[in-house]
N, C-alpha and C positions, 0 to 999 in steps of 0.2 A: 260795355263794361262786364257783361254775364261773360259775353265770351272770352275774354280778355281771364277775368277767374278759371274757366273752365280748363281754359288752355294753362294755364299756372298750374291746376292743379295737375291735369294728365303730365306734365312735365314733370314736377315732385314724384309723381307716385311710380313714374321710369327711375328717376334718381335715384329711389328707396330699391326698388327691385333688384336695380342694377350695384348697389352698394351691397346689397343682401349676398348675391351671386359672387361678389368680389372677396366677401367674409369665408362663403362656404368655402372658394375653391383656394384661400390662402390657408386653412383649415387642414383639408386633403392634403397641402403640399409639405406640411409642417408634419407631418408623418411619416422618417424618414426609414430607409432599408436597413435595418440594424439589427444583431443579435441581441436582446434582451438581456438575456440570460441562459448559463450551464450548469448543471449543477448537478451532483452525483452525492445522494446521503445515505448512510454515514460515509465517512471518506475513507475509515480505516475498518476492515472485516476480520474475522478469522476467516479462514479456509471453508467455504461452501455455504456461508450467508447469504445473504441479499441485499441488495443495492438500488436504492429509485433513482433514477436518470431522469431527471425533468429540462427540458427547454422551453425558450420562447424566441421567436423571431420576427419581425414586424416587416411588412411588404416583399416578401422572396417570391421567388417564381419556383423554386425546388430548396429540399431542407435535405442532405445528408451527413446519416452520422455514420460512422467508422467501426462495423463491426454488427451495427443495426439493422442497416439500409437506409432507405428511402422513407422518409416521415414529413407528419405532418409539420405548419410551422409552427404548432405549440403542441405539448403533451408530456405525457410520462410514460415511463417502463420501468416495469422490474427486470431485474436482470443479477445474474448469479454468474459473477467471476472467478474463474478459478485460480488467477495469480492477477499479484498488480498490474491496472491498464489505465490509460489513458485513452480517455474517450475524444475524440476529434467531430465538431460538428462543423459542416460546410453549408455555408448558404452562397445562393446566385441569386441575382437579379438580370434586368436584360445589360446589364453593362459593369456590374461589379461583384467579385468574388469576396465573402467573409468566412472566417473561422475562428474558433473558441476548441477550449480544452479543460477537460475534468478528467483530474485523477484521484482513482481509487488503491487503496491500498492494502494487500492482501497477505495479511500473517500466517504462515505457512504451519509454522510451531508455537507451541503453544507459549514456552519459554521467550519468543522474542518479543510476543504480547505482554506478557507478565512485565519482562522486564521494564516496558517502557512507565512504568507507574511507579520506577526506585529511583532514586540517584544513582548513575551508574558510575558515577566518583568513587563510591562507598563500594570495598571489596566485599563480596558475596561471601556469605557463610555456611560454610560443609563441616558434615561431620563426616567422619572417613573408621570405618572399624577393619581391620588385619587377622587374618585368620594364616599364620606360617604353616599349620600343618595342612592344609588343605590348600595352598598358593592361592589365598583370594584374597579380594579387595571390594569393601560392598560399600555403598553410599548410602550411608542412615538418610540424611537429609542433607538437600542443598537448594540455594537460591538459584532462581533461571541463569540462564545467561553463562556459564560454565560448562566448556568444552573440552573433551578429552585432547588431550598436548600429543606425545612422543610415550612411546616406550621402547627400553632396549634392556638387553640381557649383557649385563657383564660377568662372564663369566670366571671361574674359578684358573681353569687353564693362560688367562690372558685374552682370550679371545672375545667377543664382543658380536652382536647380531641386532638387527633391527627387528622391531617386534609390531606387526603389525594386528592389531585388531578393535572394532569401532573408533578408530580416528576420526574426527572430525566432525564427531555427531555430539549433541547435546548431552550433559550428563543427566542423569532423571534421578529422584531417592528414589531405592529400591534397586539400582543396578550393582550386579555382581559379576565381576570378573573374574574369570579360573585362567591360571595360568601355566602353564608346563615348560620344560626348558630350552623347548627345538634341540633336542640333543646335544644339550649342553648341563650343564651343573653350575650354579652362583648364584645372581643376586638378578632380580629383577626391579628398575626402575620406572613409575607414572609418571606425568608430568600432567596437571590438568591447569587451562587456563582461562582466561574472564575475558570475550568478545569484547563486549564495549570498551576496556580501556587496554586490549592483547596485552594485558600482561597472566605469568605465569602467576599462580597461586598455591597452587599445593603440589610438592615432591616428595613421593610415598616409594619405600623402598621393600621389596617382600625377599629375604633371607633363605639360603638353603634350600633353594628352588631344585628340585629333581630332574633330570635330563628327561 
């Protein structure tokens, strides 16, 4: 009868070990190769900020990201973008490829930052001041987001010329334009207009412009 016990028990206590062993290693397998997480903060910068890039990645055998290198499978970096990018991370295992992506976004001018904090429905508001005798045009103040249009010279004789100068840059308060006639005599026409919804906004016309 003792042995009879004895032999029950060493049997149980295999049972027990061996259930223990079956627990650990459904455990481990329940741990699958997967990227966590990517993630790049803040997502929107001016021009020469900084940006943390953090990941996580669980069971890889190599972690690359696109522009980085080679990293570990979890971590951070600072890192200073000079234009928007999109960060690409690769992970391998011994039989499968994964990849994630984080973008960052990088405000070049200062006006397209501004802008994003107005309703860009609502037309932007300039004051515009004209000086004839001296062919200017100065911008007391205006809201982001207004861009120089077209100029042309319509001339006295008939004739007509296109007029090129800072097209297509932002308008700033404070800027002043002097104007002369390219050897012509008339009128000189601005055209300035609002990116977010291209439409034109203001047509300023400056009189008895001198050749």
């Amino acid at each position: 009868m003792k042995k009879k016990f004895i032999v029950i028990s060493l049997i149980t206590i295999l049972l027990i070990i061996n259930f223990s062993g079956c627990i650990n290693k459904d455990d481990n397998d329940s741990v699958k190769f997967e990227i966590v997480s990517l993630t790049v903060k803040p997502s929107l910068i001016n021009k020469d900020e900084q940006v943390i890039l953090s990941w996580e990645v669980l069971k890889a055998s190599s972690v690359y990201i696109e522009g980085i290198g080679s990293v570990s499978n979890k971590g951070e970096r600072v890192v200073f973008p000079h234009e928007s990018t999109i960060y690409q991370l690769t992970a391998k295992n011994e039989t499968k490829i994964l990849t994630a992506m984080a973008e960052v976004t990088v405000i070049e001018n200062v006006n397209d930052s501004q802008d994003m904090n107005r309703d860009i429905n609502i037309t932007p508001v300039l004051t515009i001041s004209k000086d004839e005798s001296s062919n200017s045009l100065r911008i007391v103040w205006v809201e982001p987001g207004v861009k120089w249009g077209y100029i042309n010279i319509n001339a006295t004789d008939g004739n007509s010329v296109y007029y090129y100068t800072n097209l297509d840059t932002y308008v700033n308060s404070g800027d002043t334009l002097y104007f002369d006639g390219k050897g012509l005599s008339g009128s000189i026409t601005i055209r300035l207009w609002y990116i977010p919804t291209e439409k034109i906004i203001g047509t300023y016309t400056l009189n008895g412009v001198i050749p």
